[in-house]
C-alpha positions as CSV (number, residue, x, y, z in Angstrom):
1,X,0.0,0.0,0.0
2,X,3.1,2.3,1.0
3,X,4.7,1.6,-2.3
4,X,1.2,2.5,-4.4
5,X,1.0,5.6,-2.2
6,X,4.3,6.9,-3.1
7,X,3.6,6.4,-6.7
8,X,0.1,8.5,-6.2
9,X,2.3,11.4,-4.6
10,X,5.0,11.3,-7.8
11,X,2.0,11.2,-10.0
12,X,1.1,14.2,-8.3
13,X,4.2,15.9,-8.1
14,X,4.7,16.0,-11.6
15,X,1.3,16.9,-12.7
16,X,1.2,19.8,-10.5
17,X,4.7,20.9,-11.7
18,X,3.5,20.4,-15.4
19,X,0.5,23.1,-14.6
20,X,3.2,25.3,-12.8
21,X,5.5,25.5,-15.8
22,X,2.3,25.9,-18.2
23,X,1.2,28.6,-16.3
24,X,4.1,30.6,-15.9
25,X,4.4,30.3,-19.7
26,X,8.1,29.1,-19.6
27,X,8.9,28.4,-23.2
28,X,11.9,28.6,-25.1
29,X,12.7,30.6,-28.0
30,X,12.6,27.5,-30.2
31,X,9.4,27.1,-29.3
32,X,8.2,30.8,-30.2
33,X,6.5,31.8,-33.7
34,X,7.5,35.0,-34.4
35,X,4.1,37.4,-34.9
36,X,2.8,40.9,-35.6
37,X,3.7,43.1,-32.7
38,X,0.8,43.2,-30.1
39,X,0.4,44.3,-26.2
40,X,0.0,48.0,-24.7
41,X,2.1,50.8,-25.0
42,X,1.7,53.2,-21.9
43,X,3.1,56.8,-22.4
44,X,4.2,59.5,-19.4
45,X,4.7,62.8,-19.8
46,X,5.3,65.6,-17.5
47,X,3.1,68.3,-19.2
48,X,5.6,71.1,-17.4
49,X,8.7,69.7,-19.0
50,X,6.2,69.3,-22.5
51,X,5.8,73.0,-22.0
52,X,9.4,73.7,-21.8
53,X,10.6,72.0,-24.7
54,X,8.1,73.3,-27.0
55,X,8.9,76.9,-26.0
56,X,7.4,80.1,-26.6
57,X,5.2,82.3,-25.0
58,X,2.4,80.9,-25.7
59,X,2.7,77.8,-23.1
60,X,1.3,74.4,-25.1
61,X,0.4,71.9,-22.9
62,X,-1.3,68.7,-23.7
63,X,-4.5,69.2,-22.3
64,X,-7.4,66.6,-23.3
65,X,-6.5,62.8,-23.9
66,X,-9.1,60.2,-26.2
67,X,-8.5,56.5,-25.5
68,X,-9.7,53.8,-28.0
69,X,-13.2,54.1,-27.6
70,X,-13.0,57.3,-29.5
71,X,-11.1,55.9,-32.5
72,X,-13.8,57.3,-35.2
73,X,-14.2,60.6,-33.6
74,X,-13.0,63.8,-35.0
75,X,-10.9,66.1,-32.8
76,X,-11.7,69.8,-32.8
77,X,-11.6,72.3,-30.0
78,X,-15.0,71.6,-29.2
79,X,-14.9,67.5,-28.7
80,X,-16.5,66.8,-25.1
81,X,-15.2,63.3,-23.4
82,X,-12.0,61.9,-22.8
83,X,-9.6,62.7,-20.1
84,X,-8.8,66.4,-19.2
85,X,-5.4,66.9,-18.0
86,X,-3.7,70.0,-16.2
87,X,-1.0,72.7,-17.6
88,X,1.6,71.2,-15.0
89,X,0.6,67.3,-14.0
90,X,2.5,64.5,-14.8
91,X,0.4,61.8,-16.7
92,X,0.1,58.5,-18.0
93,X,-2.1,57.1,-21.0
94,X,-3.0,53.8,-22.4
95,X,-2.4,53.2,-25.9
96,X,-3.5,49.5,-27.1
97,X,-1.3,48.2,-30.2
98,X,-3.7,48.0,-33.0
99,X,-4.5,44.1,-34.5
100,X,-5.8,45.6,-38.1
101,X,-3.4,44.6,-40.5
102,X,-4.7,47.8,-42.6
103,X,-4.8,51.2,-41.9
104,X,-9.1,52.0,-41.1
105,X,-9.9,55.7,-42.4
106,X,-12.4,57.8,-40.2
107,X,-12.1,60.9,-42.6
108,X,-10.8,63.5,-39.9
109,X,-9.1,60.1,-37.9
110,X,-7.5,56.7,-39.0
111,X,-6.8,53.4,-37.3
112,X,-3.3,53.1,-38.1
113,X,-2.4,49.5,-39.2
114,X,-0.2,47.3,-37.3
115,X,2.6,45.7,-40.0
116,X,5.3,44.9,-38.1
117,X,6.7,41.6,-36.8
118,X,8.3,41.2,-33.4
119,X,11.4,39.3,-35.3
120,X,12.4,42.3,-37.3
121,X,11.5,45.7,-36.0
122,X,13.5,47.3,-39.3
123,X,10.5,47.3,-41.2
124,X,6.6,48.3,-40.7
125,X,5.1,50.0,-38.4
126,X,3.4,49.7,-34.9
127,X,-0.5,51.1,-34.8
128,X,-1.8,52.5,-31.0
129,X,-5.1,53.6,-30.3
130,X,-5.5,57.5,-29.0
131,X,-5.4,61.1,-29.4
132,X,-4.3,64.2,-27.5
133,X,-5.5,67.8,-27.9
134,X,-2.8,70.6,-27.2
135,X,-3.6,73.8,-26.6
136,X,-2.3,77.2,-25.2
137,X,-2.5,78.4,-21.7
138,X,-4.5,81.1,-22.8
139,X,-6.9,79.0,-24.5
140,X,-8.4,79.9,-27.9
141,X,-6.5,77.5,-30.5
142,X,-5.7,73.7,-30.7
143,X,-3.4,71.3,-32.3
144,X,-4.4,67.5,-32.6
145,X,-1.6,64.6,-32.8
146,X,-3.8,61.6,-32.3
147,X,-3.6,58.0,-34.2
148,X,-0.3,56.9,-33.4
149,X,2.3,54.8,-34.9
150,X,6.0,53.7,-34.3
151,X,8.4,52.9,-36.7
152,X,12.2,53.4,-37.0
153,X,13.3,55.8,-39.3
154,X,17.5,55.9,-39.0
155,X,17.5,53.1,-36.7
156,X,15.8,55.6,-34.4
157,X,11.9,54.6,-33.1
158,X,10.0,57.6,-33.6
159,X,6.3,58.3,-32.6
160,X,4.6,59.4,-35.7
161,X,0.8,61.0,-35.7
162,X,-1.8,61.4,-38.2
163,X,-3.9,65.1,-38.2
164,X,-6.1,66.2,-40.9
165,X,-4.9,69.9,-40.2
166,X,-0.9,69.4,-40.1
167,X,0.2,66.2,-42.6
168,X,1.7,65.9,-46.4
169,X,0.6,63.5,-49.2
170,X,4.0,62.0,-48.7
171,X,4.3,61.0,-45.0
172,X,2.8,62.0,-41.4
173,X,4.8,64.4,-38.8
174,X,6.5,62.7,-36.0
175,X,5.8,64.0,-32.9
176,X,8.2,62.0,-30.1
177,X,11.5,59.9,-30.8
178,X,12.9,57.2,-28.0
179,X,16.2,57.9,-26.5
180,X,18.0,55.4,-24.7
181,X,15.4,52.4,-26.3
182,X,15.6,49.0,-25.3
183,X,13.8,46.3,-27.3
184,X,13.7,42.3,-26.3
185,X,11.6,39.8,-27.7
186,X,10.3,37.1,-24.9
187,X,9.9,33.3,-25.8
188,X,6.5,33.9,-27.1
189,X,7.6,36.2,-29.9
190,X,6.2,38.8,-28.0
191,X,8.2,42.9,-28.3
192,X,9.0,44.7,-25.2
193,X,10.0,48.3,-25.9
194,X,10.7,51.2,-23.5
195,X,12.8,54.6,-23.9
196,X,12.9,58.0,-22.9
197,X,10.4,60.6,-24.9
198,X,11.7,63.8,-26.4
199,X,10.6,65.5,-29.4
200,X,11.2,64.0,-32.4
201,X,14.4,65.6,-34.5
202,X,12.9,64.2,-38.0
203,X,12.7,67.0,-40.4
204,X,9.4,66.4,-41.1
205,X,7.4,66.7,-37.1
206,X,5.4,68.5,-34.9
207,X,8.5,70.3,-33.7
208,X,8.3,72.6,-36.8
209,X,5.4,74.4,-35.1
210,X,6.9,75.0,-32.3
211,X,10.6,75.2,-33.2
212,X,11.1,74.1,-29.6
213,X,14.0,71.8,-27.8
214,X,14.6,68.2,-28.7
215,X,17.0,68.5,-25.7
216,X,14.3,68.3,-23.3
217,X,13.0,65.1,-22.0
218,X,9.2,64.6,-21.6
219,X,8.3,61.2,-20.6
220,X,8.7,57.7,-20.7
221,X,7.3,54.9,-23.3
222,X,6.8,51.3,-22.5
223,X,5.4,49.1,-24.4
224,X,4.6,45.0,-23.3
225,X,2.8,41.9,-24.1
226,X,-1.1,42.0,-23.2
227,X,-1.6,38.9,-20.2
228,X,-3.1,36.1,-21.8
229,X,-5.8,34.5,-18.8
230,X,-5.1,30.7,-18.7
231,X,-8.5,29.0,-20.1
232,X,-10.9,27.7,-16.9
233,X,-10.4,24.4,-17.6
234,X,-6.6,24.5,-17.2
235,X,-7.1,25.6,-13.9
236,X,-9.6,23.0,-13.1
237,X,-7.3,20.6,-14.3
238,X,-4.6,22.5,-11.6
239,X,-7.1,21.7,-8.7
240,X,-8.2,18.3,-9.7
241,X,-4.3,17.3,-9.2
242,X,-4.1,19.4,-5.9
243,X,-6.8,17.3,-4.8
244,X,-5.0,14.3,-5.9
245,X,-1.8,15.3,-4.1
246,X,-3.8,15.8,-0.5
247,X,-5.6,12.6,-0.9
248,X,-2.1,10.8,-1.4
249,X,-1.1,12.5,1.7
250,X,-4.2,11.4,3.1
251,X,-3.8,7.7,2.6
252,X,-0.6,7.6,2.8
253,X,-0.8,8.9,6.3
254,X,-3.6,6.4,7.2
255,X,-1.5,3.7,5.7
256,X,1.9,4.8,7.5
């Protein structure tokens, strides 16, 4: 009976220790496709040191945020909703990568598409959901950088942003770059990104309007894989073999 009980417990053992290694999602490369980048990007900026670096007189701040849910709405100095955010807090946004493949026009907006793969961040480009409003301390006027995409240009990442009232037939402005970036790809396949945000030193950018200081750091950009929840019945399966394990104990301590 001892002997059958001990066999019970390895049983056990190494069915609970299969869950734990499924669960924690420890895989190795060679087991990793590589995919089209996906996750959230989260941005922070310090709308005092955003104020600075643009410069002038006239004190731009970013002062209203728009998350996904407001993918197909036009931004004008009159849009209601979204997040309003102070001339001298320090803030951080959402921006959830994109899964279209293609970019999705909204007339004034677009869903940027999402074309790159994890295994080679040279080429394509990275679509996130949102939109700011900037205006002037004095109020009065707005500027609109909203339907974000990354993509290296140089070997540099850059933040690039689509607006009906400031873009060319050629290419979109870029409104942040990354300094100091670090990219990793986990086992999955999956792209971590993070870096410092200043203003973006392409010649084509939102710095134009403002002329202001790409010296001058505004924030911080990460971007990670979404959590994937295990499925129910993996868990069940989890218990079912924790049960197993105490009722081995059980008997084997009645048998003892």
């Amino acid at each position: 009976m001892n002997l059958l009980n001990k066999h019970s417990l390895k049983a056990a053992y190494a069915g609970v220790l299969a869950i734990s290694v499924f669960g924690g999602g420890l895989l190795t490369a060679g087991d990793a496709n590589a995919a089209l980048v996906s996750g959230v990007a989260n941005m922070t900026i310090d709308n005092s040191a955003f104020t600075s670096a643009v410069g002038g007189s006239e004190g731009w701040y970013i002062a209203n945020f728009w998350d996904e849910s407001y993918n197909a709405t036009p931004i004008d100095l009159d849009t209601t909703g979204g997040v309003a955010l102070s001339q001298t807090e320090t803030f951080s946004v959402s921006l959830p990568v994109n899964a279209n493949g293609t970019t999705i026009s909204y007339g004034a907006r677009k869903q940027e598409a999402t074309t790159m793969d994890a295994s080679n961040t040279a080429a394509g480009q990275i679509g996130l959901s949102g939109a700011f409003r900037m205006e002037p301390a004095g109020g009065g006027s707005y500027l609109n950088p909203g339907d974000f995409y990354l993509k290296k240009a140089g070997g540099t990442w850059n933040i690039f942003t689509y607006s009906a009232g400031f873009s060319s037939p050629a290419q979109d402005p870029a409104l942040f770059r990354l300094v100091n970036a670090t990219e990793s790809v986990n086992g999955n396949g999956e792209l971590s990104l993070s870096g410092d945000l200043y203003l973006s030193t392409l010649g084509y950018s939102w710095n134009l309007l403002f002329n202001g200081s790409t010296s001058v750091k505004v924030g911080t950009f990460n971007l990670a894989p979404a959590a994937v929840p295990l499925p129910a019945a993996v868990w069940l399966f989890g218990s079912g073999l924790v049960g197993l394990l105490g009722a081995s104990r059980a008997k084997s301590g009645l048998s003892a």
